[in-house]
C-alpha positions as CSV (number, residue, x, y, z in Angstrom):
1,X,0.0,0.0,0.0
2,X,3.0,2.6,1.0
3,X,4.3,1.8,-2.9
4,X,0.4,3.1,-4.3
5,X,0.6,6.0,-1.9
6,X,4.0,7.1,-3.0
7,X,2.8,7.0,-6.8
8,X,-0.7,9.2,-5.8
9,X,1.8,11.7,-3.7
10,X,3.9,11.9,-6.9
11,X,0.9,12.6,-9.1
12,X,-0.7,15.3,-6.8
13,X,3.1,16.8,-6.8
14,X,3.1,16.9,-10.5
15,X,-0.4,18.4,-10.6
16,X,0.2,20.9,-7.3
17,X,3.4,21.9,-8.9
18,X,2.3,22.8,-12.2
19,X,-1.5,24.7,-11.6
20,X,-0.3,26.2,-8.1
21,X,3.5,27.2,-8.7
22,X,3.4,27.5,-11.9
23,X,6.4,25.5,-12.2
24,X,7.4,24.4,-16.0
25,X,5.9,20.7,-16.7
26,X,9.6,19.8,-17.7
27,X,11.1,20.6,-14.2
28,X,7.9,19.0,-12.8
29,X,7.9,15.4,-14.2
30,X,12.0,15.9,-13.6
31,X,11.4,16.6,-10.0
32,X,8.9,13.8,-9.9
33,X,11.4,11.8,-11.3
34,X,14.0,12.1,-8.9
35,X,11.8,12.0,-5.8
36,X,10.4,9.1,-7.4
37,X,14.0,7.0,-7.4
38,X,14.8,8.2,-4.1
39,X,10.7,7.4,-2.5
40,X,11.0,3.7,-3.9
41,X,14.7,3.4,-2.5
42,X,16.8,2.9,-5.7
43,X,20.2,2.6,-5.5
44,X,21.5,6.3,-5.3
45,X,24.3,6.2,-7.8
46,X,22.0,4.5,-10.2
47,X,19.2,7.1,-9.7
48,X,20.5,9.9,-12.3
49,X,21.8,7.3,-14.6
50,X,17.7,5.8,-15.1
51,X,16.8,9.0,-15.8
52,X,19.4,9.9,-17.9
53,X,18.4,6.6,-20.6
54,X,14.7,7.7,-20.0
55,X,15.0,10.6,-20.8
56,X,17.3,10.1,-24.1
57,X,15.6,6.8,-25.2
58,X,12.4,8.2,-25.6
59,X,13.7,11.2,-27.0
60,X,15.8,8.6,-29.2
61,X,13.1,7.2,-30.6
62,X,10.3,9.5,-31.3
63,X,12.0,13.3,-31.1
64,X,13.0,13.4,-34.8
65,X,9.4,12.7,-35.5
66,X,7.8,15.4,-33.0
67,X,10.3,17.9,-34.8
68,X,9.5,17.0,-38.2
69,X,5.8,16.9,-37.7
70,X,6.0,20.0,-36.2
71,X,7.5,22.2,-38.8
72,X,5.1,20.6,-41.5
73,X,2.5,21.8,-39.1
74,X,4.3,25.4,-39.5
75,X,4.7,25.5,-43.1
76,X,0.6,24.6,-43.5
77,X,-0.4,27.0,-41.4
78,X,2.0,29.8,-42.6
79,X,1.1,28.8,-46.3
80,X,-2.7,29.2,-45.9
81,X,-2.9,25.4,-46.8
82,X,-5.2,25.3,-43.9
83,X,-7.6,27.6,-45.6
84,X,-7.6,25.5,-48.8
85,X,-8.6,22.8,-46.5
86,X,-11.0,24.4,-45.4
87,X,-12.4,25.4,-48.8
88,X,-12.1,22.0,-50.3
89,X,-14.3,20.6,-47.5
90,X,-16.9,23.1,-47.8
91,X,-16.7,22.4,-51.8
92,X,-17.5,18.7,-51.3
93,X,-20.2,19.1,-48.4
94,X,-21.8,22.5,-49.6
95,X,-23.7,24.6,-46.8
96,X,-26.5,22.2,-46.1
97,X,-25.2,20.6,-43.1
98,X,-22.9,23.5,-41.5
99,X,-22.0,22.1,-38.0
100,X,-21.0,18.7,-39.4
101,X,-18.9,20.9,-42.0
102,X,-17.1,22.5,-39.1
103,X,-16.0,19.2,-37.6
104,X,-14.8,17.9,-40.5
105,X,-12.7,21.2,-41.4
106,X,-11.1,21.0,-37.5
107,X,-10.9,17.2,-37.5
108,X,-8.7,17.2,-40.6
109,X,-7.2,20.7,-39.9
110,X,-5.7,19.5,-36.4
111,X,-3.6,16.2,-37.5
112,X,-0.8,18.4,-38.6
113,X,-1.5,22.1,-37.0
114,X,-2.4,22.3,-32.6
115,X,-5.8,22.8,-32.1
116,X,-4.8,26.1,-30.6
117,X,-3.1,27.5,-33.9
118,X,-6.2,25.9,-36.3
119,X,-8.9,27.6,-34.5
120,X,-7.5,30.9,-34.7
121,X,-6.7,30.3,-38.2
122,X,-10.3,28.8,-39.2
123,X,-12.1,31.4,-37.3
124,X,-12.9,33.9,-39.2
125,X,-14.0,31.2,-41.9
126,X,-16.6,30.1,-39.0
127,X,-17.8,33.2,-38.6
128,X,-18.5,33.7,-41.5
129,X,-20.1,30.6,-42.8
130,X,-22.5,31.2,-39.6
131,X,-23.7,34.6,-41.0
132,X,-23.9,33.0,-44.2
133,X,-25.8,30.1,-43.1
134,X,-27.7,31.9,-40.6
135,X,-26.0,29.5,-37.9
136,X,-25.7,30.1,-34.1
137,X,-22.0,31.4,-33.5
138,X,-22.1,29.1,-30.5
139,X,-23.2,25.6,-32.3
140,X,-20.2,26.9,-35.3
141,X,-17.4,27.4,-32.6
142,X,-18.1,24.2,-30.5
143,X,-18.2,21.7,-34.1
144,X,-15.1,23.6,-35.0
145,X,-14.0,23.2,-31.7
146,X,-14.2,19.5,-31.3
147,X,-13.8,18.5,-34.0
148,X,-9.9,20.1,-34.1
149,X,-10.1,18.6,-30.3
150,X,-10.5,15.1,-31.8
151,X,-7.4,14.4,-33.8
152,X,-5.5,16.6,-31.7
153,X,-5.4,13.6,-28.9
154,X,-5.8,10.6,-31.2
155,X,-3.5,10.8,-34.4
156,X,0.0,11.5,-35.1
157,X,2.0,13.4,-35.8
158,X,0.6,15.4,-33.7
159,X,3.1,15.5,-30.7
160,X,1.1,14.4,-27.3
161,X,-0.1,11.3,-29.4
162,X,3.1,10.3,-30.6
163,X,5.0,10.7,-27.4
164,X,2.7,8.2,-25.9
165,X,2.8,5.5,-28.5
166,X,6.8,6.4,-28.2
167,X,6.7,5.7,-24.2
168,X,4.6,2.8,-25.0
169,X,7.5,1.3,-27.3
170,X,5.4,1.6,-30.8
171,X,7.6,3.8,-32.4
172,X,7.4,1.1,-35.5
173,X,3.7,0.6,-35.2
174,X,2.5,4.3,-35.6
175,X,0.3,3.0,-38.8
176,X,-1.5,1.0,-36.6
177,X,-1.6,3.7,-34.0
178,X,-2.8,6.3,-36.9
179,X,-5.2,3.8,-38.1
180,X,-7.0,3.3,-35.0
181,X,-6.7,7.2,-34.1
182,X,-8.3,8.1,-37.2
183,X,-11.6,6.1,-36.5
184,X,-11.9,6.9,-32.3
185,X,-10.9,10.7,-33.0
186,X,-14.0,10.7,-36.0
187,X,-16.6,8.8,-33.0
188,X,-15.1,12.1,-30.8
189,X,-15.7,14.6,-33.5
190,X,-19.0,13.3,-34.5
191,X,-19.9,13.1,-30.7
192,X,-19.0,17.2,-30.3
193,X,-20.8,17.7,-33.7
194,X,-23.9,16.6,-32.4
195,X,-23.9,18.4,-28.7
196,X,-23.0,21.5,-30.9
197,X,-26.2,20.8,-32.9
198,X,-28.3,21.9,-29.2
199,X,-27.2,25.4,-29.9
200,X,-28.0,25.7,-33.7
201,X,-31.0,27.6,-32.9
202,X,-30.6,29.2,-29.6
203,X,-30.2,32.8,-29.7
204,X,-27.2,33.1,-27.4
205,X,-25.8,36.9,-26.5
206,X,-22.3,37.3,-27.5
207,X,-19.8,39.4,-25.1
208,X,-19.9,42.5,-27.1
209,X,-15.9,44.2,-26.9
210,X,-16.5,47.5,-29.2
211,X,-15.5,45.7,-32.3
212,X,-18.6,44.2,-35.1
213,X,-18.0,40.2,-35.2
214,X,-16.1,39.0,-38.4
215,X,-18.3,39.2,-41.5
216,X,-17.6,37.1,-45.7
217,X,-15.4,40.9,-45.9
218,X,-13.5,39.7,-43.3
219,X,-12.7,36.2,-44.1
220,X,-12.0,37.5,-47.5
221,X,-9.4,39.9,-46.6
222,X,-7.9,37.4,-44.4
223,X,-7.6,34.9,-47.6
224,X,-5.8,37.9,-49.3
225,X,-3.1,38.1,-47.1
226,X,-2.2,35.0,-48.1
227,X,-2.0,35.7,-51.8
228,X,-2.4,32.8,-54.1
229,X,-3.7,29.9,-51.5
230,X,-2.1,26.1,-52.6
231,X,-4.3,23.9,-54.5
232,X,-6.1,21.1,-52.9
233,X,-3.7,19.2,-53.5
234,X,-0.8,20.5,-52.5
235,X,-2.3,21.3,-49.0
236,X,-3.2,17.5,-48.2
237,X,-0.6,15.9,-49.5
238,X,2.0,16.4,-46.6
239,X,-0.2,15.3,-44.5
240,X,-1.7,12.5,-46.0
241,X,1.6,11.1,-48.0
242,X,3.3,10.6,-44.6
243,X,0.3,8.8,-43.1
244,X,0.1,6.9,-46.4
245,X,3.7,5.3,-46.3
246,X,3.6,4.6,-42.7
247,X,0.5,2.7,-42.9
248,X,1.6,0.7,-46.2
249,X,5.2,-0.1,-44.0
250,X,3.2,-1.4,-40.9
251,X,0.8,-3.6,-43.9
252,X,4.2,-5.0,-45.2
253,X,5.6,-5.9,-42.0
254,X,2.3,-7.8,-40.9
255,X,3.7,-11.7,-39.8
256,X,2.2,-12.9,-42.7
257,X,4.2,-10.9,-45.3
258,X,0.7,-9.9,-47.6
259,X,3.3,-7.7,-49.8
260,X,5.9,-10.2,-50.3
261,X,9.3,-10.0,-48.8
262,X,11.5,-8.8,-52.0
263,X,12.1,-5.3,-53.5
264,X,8.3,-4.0,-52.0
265,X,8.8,-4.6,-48.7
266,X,12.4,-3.5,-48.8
267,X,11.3,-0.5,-50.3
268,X,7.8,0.5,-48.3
269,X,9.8,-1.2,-44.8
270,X,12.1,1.8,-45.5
271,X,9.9,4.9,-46.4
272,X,7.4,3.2,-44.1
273,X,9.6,4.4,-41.3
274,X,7.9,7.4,-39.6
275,X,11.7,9.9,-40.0
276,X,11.5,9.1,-43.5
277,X,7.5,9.4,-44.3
278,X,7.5,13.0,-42.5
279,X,10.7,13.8,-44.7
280,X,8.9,13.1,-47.5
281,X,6.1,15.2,-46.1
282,X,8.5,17.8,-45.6
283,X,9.6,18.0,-48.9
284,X,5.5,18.0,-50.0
285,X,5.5,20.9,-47.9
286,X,8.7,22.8,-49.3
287,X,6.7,23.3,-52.7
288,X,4.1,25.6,-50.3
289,X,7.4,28.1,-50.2
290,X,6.4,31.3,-52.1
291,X,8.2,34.5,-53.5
292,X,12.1,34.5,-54.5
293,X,13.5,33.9,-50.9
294,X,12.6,30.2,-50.5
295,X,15.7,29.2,-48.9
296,X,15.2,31.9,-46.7
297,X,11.4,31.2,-45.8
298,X,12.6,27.5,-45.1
299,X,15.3,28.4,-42.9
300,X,12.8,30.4,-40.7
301,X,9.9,28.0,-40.8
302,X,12.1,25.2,-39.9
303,X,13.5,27.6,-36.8
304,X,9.9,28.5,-36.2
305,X,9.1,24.3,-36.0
306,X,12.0,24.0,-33.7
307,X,11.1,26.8,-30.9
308,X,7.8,25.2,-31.3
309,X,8.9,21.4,-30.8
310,X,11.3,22.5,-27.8
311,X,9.0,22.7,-24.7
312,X,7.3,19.5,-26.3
313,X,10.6,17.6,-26.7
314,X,11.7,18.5,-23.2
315,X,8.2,17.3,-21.7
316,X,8.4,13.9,-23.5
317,X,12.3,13.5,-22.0
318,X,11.0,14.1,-18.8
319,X,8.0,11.8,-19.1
320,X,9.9,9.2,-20.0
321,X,12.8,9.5,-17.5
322,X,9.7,9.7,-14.6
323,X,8.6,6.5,-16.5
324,X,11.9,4.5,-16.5
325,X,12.5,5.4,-12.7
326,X,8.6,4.1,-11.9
327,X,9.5,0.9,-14.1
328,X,12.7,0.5,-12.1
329,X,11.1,0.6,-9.0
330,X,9.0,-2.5,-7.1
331,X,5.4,-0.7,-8.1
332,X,5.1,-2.7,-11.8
333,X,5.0,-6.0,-9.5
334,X,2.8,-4.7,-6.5
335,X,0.2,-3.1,-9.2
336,X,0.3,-6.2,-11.0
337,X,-0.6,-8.4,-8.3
338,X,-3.3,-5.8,-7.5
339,X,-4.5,-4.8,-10.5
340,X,-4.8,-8.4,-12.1
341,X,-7.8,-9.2,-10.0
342,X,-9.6,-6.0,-10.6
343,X,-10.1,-6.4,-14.2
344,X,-10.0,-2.5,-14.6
345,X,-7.5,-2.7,-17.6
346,X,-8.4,0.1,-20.1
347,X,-10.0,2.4,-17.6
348,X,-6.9,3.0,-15.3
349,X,-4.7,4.5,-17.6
350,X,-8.3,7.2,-18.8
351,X,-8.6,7.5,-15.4
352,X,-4.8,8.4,-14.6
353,X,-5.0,10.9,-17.7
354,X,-8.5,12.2,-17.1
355,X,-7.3,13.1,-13.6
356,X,-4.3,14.5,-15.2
357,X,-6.0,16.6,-17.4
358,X,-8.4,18.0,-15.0
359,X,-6.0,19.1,-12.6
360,X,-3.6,20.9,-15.0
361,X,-5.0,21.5,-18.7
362,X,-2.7,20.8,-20.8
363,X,-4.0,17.2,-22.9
364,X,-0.1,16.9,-24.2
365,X,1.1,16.8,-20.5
366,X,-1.4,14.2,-19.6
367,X,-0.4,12.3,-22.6
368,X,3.0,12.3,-21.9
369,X,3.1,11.5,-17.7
370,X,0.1,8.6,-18.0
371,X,1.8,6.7,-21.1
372,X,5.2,6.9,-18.9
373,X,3.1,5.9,-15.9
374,X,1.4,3.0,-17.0
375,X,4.4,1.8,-19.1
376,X,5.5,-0.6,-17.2
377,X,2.4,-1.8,-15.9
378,X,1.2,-3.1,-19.7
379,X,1.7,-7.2,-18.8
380,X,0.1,-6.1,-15.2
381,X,-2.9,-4.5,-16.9
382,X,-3.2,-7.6,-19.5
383,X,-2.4,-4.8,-22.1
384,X,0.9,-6.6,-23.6
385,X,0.2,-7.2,-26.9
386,X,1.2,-4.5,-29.7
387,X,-2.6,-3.9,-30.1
388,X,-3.2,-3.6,-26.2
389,X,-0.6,-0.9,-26.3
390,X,-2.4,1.0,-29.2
391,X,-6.0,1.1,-27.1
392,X,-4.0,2.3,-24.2
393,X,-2.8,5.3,-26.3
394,X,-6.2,5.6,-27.6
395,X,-7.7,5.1,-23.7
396,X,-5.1,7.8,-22.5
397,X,-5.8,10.4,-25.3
398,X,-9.8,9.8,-24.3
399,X,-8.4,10.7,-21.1
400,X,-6.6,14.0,-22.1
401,X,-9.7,15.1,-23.0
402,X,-11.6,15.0,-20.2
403,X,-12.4,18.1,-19.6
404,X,-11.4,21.6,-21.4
405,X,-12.2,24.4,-18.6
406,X,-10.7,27.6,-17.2
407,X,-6.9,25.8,-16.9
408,X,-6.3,25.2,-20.8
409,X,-4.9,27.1,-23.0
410,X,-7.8,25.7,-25.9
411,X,-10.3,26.6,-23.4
412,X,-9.5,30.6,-24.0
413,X,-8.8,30.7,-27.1
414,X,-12.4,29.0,-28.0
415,X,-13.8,31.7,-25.5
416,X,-12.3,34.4,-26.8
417,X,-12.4,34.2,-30.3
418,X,-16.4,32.8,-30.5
419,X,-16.8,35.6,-27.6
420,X,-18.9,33.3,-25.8
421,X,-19.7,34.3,-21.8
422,X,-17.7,31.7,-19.4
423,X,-20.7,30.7,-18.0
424,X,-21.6,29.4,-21.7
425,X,-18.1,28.6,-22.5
426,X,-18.5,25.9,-20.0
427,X,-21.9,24.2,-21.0
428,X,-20.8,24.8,-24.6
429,X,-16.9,23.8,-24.7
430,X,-16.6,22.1,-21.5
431,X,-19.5,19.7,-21.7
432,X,-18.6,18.9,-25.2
433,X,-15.0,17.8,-24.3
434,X,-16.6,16.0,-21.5
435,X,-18.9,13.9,-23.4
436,X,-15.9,13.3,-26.1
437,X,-13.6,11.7,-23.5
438,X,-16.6,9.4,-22.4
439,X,-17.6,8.7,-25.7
440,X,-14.1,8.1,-26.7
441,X,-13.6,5.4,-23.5
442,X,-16.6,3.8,-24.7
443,X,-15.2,3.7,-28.2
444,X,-12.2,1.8,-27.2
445,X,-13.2,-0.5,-24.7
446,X,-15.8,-1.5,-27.2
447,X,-13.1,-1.7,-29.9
448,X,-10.8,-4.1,-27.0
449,X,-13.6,-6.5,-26.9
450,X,-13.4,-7.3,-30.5
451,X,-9.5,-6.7,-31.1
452,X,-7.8,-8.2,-27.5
């Protein structure tokens, strides 16, 4: 029991730490880390050397990607290719169905750009599709808003996703991992899209701040700043390419070869490798470059990625140092013992994460410190199998979720722009992420009953 109360001490000084002090999540999970090795009675002089491999094997593994991924994400959004996303989708689906039009735009939006950085890019588009359409604002901003939400904690390569499946040791099965993200986070963003649908015809006041609310003038001046916006085409392919070849590389590699073993598999076993399907990516994403200084527009971008992937990299190091001092510990076998009999499997690690998430807002944190938690509990948990390890990810991102409110970053920025009141920020925004997380849990411990 003293082992159990030790790990709750360490997760309430991880979530005190970062909401009350305000102290960086980095030099949280660090801290945690090193109280951790010296609470379970490790052997001092071996203390800094488990963090030290946790904290470079993770980043060994998975930080190339998490940099990569971000500075596509930069060159899309910098390029206006999220506009043309936008666009395209509204193309296919017309104005009929203007909610589920929103989720769509967010869901596919949000694999390569944060949530954060999509909805203030897509919002005057929202705004003005909801004048168009004669839309509530409020229904517009909560689709939009969950349905970037979704992907954002299900699908690589976005970085909170990855950083899991990276603690969870599936750094070569992130097909699998984008596969099974793809279907939960579209459950999630249909979810949203029909709690946004309660607000399509309320008449909800807006906070008024001395400025007129974003009109068609305004979304069209905001897609002339961009100048000529990339073609359809060139704004999915970076995205989808990548996800392409690291899905065909986890097919080939299936046990029972279904592409052969010869010059295919050697081939797609290659570019099927997640450094080299985002390089490909990023070279999609070079042809976005306008005007004569391309070199120079690259060179910024990429430094722009970098200073974006930093804090992120640093997280995921310590995450997985915390991890590797909890899996050197005797807590794997005590849990193990106790958990077996419970049968709680799944739900643990949403629980952890939902907890997580609660306490201190940010969904990549919670991402991060639950997948290093429960890493070496996955035999414990009966979660040992390649596709156990994917439902975990998929259980923790449900988790990271659950819920949006006055503590995240998201939470604001939804507020703010949609100039909703708090008070209907929170039956808006925060129910919606609510019912997502549940609705996502469901999802996978439905999908575990088929798969496991």
């Amino acid at each position: 029991m003293a082992l159990v109360l030790i790990l709750v001490a360490l997760i309430a000084f991880i979530v005190l730490s970062t909401t009350r002090l305000k102290l960086h999540p980095f030099l949280a999970l660090l801290a945690a880390a090193l109280i951790a090795g010296f609470a379970y009675q490790l052997p001092h002089q071996d203390i800094l050397k488990t963090i030290a491999t946790g904290f470079g094997g993770i980043l060994g593994n998975i930080g190339i990607v998490i940099v990569l991924g971000t500075i596509i994400g930069v060159i899309l959004e910098r390029s206006g290719a999220a506009i043309t996303m936008a666009e395209t989708v509204i193309k296919l689906l017309g104005e009929r169905f203007p909610t589920l039009t929103m989720s769509i735009i967010g869901y596919l939006v949000s694999i390569p750009v944060f949530c954060d950085s999509g909805y203030v890019i897509l919002n005057s588009l929202k705004n003005a599709l909801a004048a168009r359409m004669k839309v509530s604002l409020v229904a517009m901003s909560v689709a939009l808003a969950t349905g970037l939400y979704a992907t954002h904690t299900f699908v690589p390569p976005t970085p909170g996703p990855i950083a899991a499946a990276g603690n969870l040791g599936l750094e070569s099965s992130l097909g699998l991992v984008i596969a099974v993200g793809l279907f939960v986070a579209m459950v999630t963003a249909l979810a949203g899209m029909l709690w946004a649908n309660r607000f399509v015809g309320k008449d909800i006041a807006l906070v008024d701040d001395g400025t007129p609310l974003p009109s068609s003038e305004d979304f069209a001046d905001l897609r002339a700043k961009y100048g000529q916006l990339p073609s359809a085409m060139q704004a999915f392919s970076p995205i989808f390419l990548p996800i392409l070849l690291i899905c065909l590389g986890s097919i080939a590699a299936f046990p029972s070869k279904p592409l052969g073993e010869g010059d295919v598999f050697a081939v797609l076993r290659f570019c099927g490798q997640p450094v080299i399907a985002l390089l490909f990516g990023l070279l999609l994403a070079c042809t976005l470059l306008k005007g004569n200084g391309k070199r120079q527009a690259l060179h910024d971008r990429v430094a722009e990625g970098i200073v974006s992937a930093a804090p992120i990299l640093l997280i995921t190091g310590a995450g997985g140092a915390f991890g590797a001092v909890l899996s050197a510990s005797p807590l794997g076998g005590f849990l193990g013992s106790t958990l077996s009999g419970l049968g709680v499997g799944l739900f643990m690690p949403f629980l952890v994460a939902a907890a997580l998430k609660t306490a201190q807002g940010s969904s990549t944190v919670a991402l991060v410190t639950t997948s290093a938690m429960v890493a070496p509990l996955m035999a414990q948990l009966g979660l040992d199998s390649e596709m156990g390890r994917v439902l975990t990810v998929m259980a923790i991102g449900s988790g990271a979720m659950t819920v949006s409110h006055a503590n995240d970053s998201f939470f604001w920025v939804v507020t703010q722009f949609s100039r909703m009141p708090v008070a209907v920020a929170y039956r808006a925004q925060t129910v919606a992420t609510l019912i997502q997380g549940v609705v996502g849990m469901l999802t996978v411990w439905l999908l575990s009953l088929v798969l496991l």
